[in-house]
Structure formats: structure tokens, C-alpha cells
Residue frames as a rotation matrix with the C-alpha (Angstrom) as fourth column:
UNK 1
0.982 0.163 0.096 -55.99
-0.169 0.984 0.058 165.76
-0.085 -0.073 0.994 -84.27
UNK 2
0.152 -0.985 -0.086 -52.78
-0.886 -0.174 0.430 164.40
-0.438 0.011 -0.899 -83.85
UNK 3
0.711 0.007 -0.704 -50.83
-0.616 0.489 -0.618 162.09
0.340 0.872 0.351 -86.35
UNK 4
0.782 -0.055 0.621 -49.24
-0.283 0.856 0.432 159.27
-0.555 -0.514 0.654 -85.24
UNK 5
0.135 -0.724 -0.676 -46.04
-0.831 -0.455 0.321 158.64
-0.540 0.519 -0.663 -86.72
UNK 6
0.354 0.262 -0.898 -45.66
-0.871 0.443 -0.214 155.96
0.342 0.857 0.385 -89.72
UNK 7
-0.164 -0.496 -0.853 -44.55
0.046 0.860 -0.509 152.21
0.985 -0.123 -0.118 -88.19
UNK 8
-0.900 -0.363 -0.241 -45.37
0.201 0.146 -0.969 153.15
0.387 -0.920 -0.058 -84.58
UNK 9
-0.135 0.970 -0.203 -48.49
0.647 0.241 0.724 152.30
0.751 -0.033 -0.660 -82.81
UNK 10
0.283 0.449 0.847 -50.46
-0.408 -0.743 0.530 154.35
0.868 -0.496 -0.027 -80.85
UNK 11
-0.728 -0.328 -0.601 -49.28
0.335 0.595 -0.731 153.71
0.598 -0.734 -0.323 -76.99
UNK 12
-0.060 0.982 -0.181 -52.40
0.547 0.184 0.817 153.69
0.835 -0.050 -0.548 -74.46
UNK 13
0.170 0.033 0.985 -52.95
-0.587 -0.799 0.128 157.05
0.791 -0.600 -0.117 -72.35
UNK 14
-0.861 -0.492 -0.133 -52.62
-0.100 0.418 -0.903 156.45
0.499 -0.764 -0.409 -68.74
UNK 15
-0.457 0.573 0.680 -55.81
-0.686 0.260 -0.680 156.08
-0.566 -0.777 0.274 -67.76
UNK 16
-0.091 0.417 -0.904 -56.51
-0.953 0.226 0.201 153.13
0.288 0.880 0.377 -70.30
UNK 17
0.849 0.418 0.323 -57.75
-0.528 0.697 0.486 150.03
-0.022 -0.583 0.812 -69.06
UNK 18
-0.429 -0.824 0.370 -55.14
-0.513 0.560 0.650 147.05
-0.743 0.089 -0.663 -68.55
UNK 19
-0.044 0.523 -0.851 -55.65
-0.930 0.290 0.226 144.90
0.365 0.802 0.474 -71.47
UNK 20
0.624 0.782 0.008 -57.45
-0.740 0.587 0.329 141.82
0.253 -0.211 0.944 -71.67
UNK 21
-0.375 -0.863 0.339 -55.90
-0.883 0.444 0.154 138.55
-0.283 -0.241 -0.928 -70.29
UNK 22
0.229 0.586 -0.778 -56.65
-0.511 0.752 0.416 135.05
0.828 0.302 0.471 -72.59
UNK 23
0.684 0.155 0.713 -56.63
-0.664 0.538 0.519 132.29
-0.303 -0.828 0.471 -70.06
UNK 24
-0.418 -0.808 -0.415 -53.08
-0.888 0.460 -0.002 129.79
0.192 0.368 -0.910 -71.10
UNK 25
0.664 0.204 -0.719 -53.58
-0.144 0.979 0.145 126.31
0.733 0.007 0.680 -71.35
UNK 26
0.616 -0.297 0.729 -52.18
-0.763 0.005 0.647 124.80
-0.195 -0.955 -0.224 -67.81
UNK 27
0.133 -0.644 -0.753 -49.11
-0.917 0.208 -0.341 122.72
0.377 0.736 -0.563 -68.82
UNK 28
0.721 0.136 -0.679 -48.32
-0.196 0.981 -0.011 119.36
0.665 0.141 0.734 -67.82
UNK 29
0.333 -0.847 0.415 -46.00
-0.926 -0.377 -0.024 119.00
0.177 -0.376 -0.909 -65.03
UNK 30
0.314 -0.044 -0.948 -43.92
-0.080 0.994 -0.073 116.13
0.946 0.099 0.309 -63.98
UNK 31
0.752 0.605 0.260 -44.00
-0.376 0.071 0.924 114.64
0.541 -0.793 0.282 -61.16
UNK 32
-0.128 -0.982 0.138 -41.27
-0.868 0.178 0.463 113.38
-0.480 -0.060 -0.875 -58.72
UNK 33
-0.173 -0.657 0.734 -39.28
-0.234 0.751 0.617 111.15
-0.957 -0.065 -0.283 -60.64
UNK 34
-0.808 -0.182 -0.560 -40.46
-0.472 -0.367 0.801 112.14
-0.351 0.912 0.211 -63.71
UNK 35
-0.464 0.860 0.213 -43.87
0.881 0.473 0.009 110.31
-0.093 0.192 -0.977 -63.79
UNK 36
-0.980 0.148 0.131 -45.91
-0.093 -0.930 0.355 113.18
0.174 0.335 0.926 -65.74
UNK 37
-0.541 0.670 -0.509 -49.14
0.805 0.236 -0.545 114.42
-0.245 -0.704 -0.666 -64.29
UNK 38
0.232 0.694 0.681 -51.80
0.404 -0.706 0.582 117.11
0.885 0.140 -0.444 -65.05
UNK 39
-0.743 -0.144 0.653 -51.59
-0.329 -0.772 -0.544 120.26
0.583 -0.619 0.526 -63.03
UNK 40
-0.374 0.079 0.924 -53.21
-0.927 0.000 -0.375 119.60
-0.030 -0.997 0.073 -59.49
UNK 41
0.683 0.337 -0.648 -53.55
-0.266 0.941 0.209 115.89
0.680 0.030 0.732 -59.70
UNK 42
0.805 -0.357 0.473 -52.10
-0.489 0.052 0.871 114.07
-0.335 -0.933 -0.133 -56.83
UNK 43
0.010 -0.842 -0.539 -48.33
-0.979 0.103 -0.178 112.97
0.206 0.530 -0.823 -57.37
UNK 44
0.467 -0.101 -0.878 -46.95
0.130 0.990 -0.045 109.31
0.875 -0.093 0.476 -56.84
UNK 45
0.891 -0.290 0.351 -46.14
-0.394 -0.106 0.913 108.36
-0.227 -0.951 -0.209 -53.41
UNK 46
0.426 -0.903 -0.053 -43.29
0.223 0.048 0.974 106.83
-0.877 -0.427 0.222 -54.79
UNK 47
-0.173 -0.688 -0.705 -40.68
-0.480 -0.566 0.670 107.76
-0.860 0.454 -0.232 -57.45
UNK 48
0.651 0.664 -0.368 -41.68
-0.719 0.383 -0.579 106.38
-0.244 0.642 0.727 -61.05
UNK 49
-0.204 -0.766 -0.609 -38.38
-0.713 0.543 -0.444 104.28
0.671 0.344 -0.657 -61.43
UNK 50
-0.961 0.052 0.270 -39.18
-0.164 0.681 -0.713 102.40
-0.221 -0.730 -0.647 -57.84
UNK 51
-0.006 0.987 -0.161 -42.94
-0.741 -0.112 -0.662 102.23
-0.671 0.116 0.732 -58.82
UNK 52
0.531 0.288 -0.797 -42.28
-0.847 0.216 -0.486 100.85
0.032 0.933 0.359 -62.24
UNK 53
-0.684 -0.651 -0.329 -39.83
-0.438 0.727 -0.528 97.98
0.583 -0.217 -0.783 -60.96
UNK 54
-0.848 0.228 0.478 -42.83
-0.214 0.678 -0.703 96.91
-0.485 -0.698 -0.527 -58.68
UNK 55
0.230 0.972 -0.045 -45.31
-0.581 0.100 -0.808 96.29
-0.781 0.212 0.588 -61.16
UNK 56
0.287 -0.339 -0.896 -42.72
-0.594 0.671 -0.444 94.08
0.751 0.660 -0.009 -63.26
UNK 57
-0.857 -0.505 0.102 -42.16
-0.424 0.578 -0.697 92.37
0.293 -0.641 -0.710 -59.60
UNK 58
-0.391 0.819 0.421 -45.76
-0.350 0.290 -0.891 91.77
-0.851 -0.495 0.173 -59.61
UNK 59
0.762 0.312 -0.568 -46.27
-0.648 0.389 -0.655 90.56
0.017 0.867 0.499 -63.10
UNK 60
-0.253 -0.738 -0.625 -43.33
-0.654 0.607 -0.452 88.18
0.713 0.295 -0.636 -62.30
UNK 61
-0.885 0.218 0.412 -44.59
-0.262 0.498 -0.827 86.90
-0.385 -0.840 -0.383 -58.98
UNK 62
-0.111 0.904 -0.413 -47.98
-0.815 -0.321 -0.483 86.31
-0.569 0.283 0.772 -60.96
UNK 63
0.447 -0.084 -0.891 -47.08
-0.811 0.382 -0.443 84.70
0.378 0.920 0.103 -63.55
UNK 64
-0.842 -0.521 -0.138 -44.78
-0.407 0.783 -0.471 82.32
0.354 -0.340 -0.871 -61.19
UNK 65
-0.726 0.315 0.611 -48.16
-0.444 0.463 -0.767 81.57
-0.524 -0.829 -0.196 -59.07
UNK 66
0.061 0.337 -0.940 -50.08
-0.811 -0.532 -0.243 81.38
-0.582 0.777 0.240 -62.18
UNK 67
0.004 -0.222 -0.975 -48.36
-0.572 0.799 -0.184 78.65
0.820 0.558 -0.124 -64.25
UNK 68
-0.961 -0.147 0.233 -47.94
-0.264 0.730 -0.630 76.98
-0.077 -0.667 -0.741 -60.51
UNK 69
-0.139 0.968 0.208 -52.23
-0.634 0.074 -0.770 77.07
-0.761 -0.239 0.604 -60.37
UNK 70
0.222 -0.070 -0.973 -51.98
-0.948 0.220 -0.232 75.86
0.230 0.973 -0.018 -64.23
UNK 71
-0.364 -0.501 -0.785 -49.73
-0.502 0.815 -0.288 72.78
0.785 0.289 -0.548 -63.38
UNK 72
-0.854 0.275 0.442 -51.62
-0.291 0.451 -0.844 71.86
-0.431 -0.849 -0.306 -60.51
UNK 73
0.261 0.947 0.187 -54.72
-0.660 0.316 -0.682 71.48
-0.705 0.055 0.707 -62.03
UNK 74
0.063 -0.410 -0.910 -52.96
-0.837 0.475 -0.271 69.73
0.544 0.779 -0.313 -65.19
UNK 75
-0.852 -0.352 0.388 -51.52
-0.516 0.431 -0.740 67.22
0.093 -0.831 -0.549 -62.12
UNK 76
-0.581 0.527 0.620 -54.48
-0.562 0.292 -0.774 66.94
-0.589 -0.799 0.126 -60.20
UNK 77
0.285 0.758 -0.587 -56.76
-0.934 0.080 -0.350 65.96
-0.218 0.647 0.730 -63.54
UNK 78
-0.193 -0.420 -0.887 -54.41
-0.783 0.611 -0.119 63.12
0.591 0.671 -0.447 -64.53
UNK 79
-0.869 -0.342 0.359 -54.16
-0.465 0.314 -0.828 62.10
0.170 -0.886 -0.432 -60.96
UNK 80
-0.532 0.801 0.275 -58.11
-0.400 0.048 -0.915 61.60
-0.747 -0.596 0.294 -60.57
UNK 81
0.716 0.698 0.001 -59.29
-0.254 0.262 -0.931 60.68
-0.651 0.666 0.365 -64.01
UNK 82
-0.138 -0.649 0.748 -56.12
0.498 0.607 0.619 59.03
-0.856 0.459 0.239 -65.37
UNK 83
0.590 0.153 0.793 -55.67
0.799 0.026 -0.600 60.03
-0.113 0.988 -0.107 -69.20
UNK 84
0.501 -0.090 -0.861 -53.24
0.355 -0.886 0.299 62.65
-0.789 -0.456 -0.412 -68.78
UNK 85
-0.805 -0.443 0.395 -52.76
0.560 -0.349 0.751 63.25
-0.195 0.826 0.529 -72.24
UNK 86
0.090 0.896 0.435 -56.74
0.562 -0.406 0.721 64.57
0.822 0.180 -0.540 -72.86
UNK 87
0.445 0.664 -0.601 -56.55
0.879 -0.453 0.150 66.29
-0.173 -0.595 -0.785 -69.27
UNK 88
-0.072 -0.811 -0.581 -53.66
0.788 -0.403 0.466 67.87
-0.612 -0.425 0.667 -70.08
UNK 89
-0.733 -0.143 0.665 -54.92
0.672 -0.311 0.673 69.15
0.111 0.940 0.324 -73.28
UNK 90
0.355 0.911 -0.211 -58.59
0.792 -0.173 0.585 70.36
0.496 -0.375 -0.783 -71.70
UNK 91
0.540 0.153 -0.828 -56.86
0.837 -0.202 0.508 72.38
-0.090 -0.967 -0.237 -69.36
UNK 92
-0.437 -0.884 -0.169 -54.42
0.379 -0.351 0.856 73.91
-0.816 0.310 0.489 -71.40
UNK 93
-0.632 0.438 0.640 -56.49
0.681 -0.081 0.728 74.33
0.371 0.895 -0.247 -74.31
UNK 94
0.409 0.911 -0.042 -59.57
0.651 -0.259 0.714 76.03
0.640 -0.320 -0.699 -71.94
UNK 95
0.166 -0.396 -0.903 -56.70
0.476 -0.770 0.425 78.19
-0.864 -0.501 0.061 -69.51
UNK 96
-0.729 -0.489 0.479 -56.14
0.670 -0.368 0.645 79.89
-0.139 0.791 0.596 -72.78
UNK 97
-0.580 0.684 0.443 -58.95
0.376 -0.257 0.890 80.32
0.722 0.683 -0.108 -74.08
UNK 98
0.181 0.553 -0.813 -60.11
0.953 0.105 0.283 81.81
0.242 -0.826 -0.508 -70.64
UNK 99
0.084 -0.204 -0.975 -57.76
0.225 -0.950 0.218 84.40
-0.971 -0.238 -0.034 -69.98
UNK 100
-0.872 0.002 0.489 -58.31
0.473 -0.253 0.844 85.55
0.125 0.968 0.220 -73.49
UNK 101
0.174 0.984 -0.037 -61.92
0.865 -0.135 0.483 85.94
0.470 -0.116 -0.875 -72.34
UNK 102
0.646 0.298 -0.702 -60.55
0.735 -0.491 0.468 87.84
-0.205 -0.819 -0.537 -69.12
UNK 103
-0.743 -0.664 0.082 -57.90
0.639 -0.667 0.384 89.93
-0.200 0.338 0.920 -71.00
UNK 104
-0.509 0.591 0.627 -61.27
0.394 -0.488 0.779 91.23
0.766 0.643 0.015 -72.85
UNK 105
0.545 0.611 -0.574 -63.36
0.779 -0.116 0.616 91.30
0.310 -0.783 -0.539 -69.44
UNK 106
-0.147 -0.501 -0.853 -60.37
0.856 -0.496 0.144 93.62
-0.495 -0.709 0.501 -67.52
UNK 107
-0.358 0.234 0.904 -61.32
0.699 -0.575 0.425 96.51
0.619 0.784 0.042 -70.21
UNK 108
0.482 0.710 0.514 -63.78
-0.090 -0.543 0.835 97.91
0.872 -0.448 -0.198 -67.83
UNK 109
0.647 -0.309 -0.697 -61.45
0.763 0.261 0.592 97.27
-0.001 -0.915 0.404 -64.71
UNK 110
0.003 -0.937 0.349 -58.90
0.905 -0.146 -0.399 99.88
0.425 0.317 0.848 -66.31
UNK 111
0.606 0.298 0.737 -60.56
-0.283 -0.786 0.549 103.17
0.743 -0.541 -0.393 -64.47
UNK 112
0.476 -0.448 0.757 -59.09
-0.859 -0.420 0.291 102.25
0.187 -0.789 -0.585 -61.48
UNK 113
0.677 0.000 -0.736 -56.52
-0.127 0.985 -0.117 99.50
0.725 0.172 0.667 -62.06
UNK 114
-0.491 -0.766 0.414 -54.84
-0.719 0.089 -0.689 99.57
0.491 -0.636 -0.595 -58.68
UNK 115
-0.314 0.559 0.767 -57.91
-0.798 0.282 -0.532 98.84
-0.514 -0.780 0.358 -56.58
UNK 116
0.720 0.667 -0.193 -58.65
-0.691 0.715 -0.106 96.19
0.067 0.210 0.975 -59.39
UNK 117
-0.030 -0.586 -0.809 -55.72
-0.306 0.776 -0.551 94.36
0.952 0.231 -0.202 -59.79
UNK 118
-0.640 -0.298 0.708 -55.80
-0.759 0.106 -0.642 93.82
0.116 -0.949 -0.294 -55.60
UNK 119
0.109 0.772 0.626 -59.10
-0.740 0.484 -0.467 92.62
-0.664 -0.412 0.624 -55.77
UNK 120
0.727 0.096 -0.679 -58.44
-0.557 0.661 -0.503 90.34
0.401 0.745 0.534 -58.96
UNK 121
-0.263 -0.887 -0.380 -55.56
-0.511 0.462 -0.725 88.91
0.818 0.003 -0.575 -56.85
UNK 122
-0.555 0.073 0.829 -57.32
-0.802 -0.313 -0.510 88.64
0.222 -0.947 0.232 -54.29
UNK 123
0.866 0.414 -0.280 -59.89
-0.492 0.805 -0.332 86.03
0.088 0.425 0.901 -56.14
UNK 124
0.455 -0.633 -0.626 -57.15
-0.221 0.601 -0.768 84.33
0.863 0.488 0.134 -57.51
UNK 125
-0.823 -0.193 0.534 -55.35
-0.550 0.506 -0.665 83.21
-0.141 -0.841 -0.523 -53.76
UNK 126
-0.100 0.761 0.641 -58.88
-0.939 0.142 -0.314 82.01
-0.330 -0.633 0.700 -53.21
UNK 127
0.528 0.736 0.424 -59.51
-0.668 0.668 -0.329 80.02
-0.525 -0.109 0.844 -55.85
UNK 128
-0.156 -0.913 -0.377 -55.94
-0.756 0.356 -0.549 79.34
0.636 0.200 -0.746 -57.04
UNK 129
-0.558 -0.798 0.228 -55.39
-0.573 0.172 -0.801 77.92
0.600 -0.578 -0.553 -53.42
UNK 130
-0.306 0.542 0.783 -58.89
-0.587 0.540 -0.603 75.94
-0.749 -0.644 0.153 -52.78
UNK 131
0.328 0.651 -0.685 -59.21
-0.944 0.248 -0.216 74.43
0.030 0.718 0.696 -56.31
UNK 132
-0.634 -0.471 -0.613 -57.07
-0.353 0.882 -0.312 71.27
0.688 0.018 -0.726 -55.54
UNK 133
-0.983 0.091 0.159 -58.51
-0.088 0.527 -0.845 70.66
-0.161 -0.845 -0.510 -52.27
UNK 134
-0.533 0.822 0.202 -62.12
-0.564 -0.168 -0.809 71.20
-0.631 -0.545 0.553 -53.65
UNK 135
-0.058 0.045 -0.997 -61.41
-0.968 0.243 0.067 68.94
0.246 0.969 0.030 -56.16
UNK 136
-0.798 -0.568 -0.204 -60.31
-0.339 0.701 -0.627 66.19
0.499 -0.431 -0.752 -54.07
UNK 137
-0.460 0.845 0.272 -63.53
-0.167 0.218 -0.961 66.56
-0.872 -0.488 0.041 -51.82
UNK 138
0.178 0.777 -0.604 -65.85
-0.948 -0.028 -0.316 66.61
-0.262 0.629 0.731 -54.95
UNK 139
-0.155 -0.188 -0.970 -63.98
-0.630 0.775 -0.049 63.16
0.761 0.603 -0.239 -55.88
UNK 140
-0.867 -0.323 -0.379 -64.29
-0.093 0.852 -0.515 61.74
0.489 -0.411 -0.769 -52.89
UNK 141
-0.484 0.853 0.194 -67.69
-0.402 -0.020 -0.915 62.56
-0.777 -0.521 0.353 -52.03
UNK 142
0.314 0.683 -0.660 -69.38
-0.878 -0.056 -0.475 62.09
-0.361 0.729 0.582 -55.75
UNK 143
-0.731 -0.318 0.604 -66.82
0.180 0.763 0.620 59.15
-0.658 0.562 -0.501 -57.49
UNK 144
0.719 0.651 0.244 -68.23
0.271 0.060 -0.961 60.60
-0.640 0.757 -0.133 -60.36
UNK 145
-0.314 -0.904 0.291 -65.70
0.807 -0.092 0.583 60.92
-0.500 0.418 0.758 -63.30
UNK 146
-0.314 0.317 0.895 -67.73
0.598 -0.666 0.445 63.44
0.738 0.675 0.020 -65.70
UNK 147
0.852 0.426 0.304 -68.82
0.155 -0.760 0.631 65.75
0.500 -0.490 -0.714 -62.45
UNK 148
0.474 -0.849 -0.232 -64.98
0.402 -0.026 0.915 65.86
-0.783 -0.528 0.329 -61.69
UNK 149
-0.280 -0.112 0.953 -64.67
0.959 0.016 0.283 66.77
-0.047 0.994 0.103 -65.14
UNK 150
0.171 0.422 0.890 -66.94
0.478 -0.825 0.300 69.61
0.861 0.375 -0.343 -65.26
UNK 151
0.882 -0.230 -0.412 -65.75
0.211 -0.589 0.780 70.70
-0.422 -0.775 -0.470 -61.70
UNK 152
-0.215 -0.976 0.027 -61.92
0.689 -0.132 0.713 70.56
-0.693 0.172 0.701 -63.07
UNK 153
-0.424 -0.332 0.843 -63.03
0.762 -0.633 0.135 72.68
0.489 0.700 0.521 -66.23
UNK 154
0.712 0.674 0.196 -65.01
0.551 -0.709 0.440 75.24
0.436 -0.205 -0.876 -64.17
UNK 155
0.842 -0.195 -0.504 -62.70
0.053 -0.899 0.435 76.04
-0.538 -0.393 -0.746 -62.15
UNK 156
-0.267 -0.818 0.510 -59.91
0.877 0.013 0.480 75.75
-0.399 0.576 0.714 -64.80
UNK 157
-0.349 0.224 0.910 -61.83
0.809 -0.419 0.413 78.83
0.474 0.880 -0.036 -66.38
UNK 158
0.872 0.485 0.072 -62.44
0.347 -0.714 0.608 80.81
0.346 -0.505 -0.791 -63.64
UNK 159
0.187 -0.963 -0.194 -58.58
0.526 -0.069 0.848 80.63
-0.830 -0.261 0.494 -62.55
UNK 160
-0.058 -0.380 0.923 -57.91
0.990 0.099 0.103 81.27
-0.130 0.920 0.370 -66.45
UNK 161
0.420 0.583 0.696 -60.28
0.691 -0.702 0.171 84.32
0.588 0.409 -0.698 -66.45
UNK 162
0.891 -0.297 -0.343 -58.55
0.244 -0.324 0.914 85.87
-0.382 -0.898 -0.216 -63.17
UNK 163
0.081 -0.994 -0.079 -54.98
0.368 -0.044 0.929 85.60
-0.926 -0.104 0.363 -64.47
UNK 164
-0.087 -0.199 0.976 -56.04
0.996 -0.031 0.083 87.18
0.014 0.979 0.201 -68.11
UNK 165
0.754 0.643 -0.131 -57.07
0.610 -0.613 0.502 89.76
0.243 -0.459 -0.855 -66.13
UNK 166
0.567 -0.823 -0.032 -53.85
0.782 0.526 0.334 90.55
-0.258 -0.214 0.942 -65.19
UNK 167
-0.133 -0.780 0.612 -52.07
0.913 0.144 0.382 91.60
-0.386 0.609 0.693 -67.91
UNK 168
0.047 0.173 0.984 -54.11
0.487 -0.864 0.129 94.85
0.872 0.473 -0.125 -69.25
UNK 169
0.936 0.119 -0.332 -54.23
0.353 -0.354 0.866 95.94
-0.014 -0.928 -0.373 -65.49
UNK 170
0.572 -0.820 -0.016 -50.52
0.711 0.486 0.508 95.85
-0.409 -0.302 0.861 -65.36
UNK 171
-0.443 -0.811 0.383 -49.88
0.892 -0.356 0.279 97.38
-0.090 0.465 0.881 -68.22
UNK 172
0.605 0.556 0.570 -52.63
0.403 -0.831 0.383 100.35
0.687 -0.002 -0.727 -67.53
UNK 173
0.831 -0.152 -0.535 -50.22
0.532 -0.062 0.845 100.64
-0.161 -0.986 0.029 -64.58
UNK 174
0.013 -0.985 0.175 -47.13
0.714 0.131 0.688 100.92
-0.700 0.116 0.705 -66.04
UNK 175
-0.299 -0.102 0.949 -48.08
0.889 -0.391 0.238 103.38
0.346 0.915 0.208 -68.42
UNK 176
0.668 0.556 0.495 -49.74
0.380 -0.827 0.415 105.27
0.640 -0.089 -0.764 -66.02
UNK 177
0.386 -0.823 -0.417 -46.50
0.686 -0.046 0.726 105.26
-0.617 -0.566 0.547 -63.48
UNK 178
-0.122 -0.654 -0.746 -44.32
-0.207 -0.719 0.664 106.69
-0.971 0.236 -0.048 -66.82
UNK 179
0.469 0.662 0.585 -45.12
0.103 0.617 -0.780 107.14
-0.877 0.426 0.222 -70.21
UNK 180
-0.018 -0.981 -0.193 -43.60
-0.587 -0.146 0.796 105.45
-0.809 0.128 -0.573 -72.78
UNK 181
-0.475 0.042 -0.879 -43.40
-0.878 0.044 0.476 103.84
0.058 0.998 0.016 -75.96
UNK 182
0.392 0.512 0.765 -45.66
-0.779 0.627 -0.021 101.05
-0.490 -0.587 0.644 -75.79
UNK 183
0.645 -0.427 -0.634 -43.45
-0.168 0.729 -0.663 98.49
0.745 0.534 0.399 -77.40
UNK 184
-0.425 -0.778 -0.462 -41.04
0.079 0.477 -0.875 98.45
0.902 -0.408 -0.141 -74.95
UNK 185
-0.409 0.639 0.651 -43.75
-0.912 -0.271 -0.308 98.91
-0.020 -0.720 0.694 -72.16
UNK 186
0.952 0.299 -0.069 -45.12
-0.301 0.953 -0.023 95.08
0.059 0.043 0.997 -73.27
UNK 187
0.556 -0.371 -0.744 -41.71
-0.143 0.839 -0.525 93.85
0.819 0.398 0.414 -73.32
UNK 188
-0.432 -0.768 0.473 -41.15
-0.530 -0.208 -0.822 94.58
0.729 -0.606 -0.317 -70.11
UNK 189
-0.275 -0.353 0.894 -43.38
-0.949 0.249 -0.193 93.35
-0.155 -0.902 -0.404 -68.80
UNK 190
0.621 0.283 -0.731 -43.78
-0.714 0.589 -0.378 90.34
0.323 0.757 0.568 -71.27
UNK 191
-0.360 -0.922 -0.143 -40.14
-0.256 0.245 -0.935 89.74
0.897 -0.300 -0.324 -69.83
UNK 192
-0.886 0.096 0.454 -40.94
-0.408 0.308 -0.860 89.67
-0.223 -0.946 -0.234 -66.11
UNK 193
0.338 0.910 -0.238 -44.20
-0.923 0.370 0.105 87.34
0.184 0.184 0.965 -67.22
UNK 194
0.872 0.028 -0.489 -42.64
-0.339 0.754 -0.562 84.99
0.353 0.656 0.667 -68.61
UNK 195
-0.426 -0.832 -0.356 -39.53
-0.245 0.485 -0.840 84.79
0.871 -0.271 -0.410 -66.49
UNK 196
0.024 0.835 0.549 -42.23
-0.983 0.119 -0.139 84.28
-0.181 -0.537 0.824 -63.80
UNK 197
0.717 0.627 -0.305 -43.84
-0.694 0.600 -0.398 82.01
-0.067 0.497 0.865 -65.61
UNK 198
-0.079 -0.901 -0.427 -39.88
-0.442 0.415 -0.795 80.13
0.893 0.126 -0.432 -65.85
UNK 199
-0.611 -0.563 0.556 -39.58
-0.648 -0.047 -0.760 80.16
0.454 -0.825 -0.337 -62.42
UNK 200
-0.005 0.928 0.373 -43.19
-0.952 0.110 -0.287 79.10
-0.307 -0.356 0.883 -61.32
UNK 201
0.769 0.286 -0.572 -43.10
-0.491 0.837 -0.242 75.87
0.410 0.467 0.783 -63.85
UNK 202
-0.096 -0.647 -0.756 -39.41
-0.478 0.697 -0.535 74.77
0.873 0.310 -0.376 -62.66
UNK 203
-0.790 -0.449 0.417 -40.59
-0.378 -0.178 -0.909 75.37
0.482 -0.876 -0.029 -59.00
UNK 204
0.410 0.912 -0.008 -43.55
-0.896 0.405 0.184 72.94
0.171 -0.068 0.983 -59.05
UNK 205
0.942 0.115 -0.314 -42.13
-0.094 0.992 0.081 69.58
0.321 -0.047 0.946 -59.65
UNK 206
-0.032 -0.983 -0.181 -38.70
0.348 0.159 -0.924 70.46
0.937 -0.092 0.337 -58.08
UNK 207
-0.800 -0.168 0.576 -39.61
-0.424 -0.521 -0.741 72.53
0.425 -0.837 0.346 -54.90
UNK 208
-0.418 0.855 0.309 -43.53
-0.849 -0.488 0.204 72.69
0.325 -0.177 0.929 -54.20
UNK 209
0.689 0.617 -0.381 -44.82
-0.524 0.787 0.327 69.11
0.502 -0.025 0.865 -54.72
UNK 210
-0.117 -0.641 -0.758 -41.94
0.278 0.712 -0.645 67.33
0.954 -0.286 0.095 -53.43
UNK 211
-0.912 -0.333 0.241 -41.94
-0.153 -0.269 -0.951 69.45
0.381 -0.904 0.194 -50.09
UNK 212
-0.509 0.799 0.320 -46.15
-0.848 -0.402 -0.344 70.30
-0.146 -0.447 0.883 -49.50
UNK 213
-0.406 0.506 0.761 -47.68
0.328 0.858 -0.395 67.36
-0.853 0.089 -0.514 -51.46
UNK 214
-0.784 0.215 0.583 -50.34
0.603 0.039 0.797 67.55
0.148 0.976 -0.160 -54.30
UNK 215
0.221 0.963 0.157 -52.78
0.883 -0.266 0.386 69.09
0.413 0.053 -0.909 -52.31
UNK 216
0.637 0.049 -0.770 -50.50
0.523 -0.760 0.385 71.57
-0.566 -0.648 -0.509 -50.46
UNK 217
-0.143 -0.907 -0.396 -48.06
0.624 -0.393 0.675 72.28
-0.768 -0.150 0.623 -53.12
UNK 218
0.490 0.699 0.521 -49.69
0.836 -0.547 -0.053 75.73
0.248 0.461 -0.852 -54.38
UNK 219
-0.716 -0.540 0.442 -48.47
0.296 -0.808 -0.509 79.43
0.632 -0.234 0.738 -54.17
């Protein structure tokens, strides 16, 4: 028998199997522009810096058509049922308390929140951009004040629910483009909301309604 010398392992003859290979864990790679991805997942078609600048240009264009839908219906209530201290409140008080509702609703929308946010925008044109005019018919066919009422809060809550939607979509986006601390992931695009949301309110009664009218001046 040979002895092996003290501190030094035995090295494996030459006809000794190869040893075993464990299987590594497959690392994370990043994608172009640094938008990190899971080994064979499909990259971004575009770079994560030009990506992430259009989903704060779409949470800013939102938010402008948004508060425009918002102040139309505010408008259009006073206009048709006079009190425009109570409509204003109703509407304001119930667009809240909507897209709250649809902030919760967009949960399930977050699997795939490209193909939802399209289609949630897609609603919203619709009935953003026929609720004035189907308001107008409903008054002039019905000259009912309470069924102008409950038409103005329906769709005040269905608009509401659409545009709370929004917001978790957005930011499922934006996180999923490049990830990053989520504080400064809401304040971006909190920022392009709400300067939206700037633009959208000054460009109602200064641009929209003066040029289209009340019934045409809508995003």
C-alpha cells in the first residue's frame, strides 16, 4: 500500500472519471441599456433610458387629458343643472373616490401592463370623448334634472375608474423598463402627472373651450 504524503491529497489516476458538475445558478444579465433581464428572456426593443422617458411622456399626456375629461364634466354639470357649487363638489368628490376604486381594480391588470394600459386608454378616448355629447343628448331628450344627475355621476365614475387605472400600470412599467428605488420611481412619475395634470387644467379654459366649444373642447 502506498502512503500518501501528510497535507497532500491523493490526485485521481488517469483513468478516473471526470468529476461531477453542480449545475450554477444562471445569472442575471442586463440588457441593452442596462434594463436587467433573466437569462433568455426577450430584451427591450428599445434602450431603457428612451423607454423610461416614454412612460413619463405618457403619464404626462394622461394626466393633461385626464384633468381636461375632469373639467369638462365639472363644466358641463353646472351648465345643465345650474348649482355649480354641489356639481362641482359631486364630481370631484366621486372622480376621487373612483380612481381610488380603479387604482385597486388595475392590481390584476399588472401581468401584462403594456397590453393593459393600451386597452385602458383605449376606454378612456371613448368615454372621455362621448361623455359631453351623451350628456347633452340625455338632456335634451329626457329634461329630466335627477336622470342627468345620475347619467353625469355614472359616467363621472367610470372616467374616474379608467384614469386610476393608470397609475399602477405605469409604474409596473417603469420598474419593469429599469429597476430602481421605488421612491424616486413615484416621483417621477408623480412629477410628469401632475405637470400633466398643470398643463391639461390651464389648457381647458384658455385653449380648448374657447377654440372647440363645450361640446368639442375635449382631448
Amino acid at each position: 500500500m502506498i502512503n500518501h504524503p501528510v497535507g497532500r491529497s491523493a490526485q485521481p489516476g488517469p483513468d478516473a472519471p471526470p468529476p461531477a458538475r453542480t449545475p450554477a445558478h444562471r445569472p442575471r444579465t442586463a440588457g441593452r441599456g442596462g434594463a436587467v433581464r433573466a437569462g433568455g428572456a426577450i430584451p427591450l426593443a428599445l434602450p431603457a433610458r428612451p423607454a423610461r422617458i416614454l412612460v413619463l411622456l405618457a403619464a404626462f399626456v394622461c394626466a393633461a387629458c385626464g384633468l381636461v375629461y375632469e373639467l369638462e364634466l365639472v363644466a358641463l354639470g353646472g351648465y345643465l343643472l345650474g348649482d355649480s357649487v354641489t356639481q362641482t363638489s359631486v364630481v370631484l368628490s366621486v372622480m376621487v373616490f373612483a380612481m381610488g376604486i380603479g387604482s385597486l381594480l388595475a392590481k390584476g391588470l399588472t401581468r401584462r401592463p403594456a397590453t393593459s394600459f393600451a386597452l385602458v386608454e383605449y376606454a378612456l378616448s371613448l368615454t372621455g370623448g362621448l361623455s359631453a355629447l351623451a350628456l347633452y343628448c340625455g338632456w335634451a331628450w329626457l329634461r329630466q334634472p335627477h336622470a342627468t344627475l345620475v347619467a353625469l355621476i355614472a359616467a363621472t365614475v367610470l372616467i374616474g375608474l379608467l384614469i386610476g387605472a393608470e397609475i399602477p400600470l405605469l409604474m409596473t412599467l417603469i420598474q419593469r423598463i429599469r429597476r430602481q428605488h421605488a421612491g424616486r420611481a413615484v416621483a417621477d412619475l408623480f412629477a410628469a402627472d401632475y405637470v400633466g395634470a398643470l398643463i391639461g387644467g390651464l389648457a381647458f379654459p384658455f385653449v380648448l373651450l374657447p377654440a372647440f366649444g363645450q361640446a368639442a373642447g375635449r382631448c
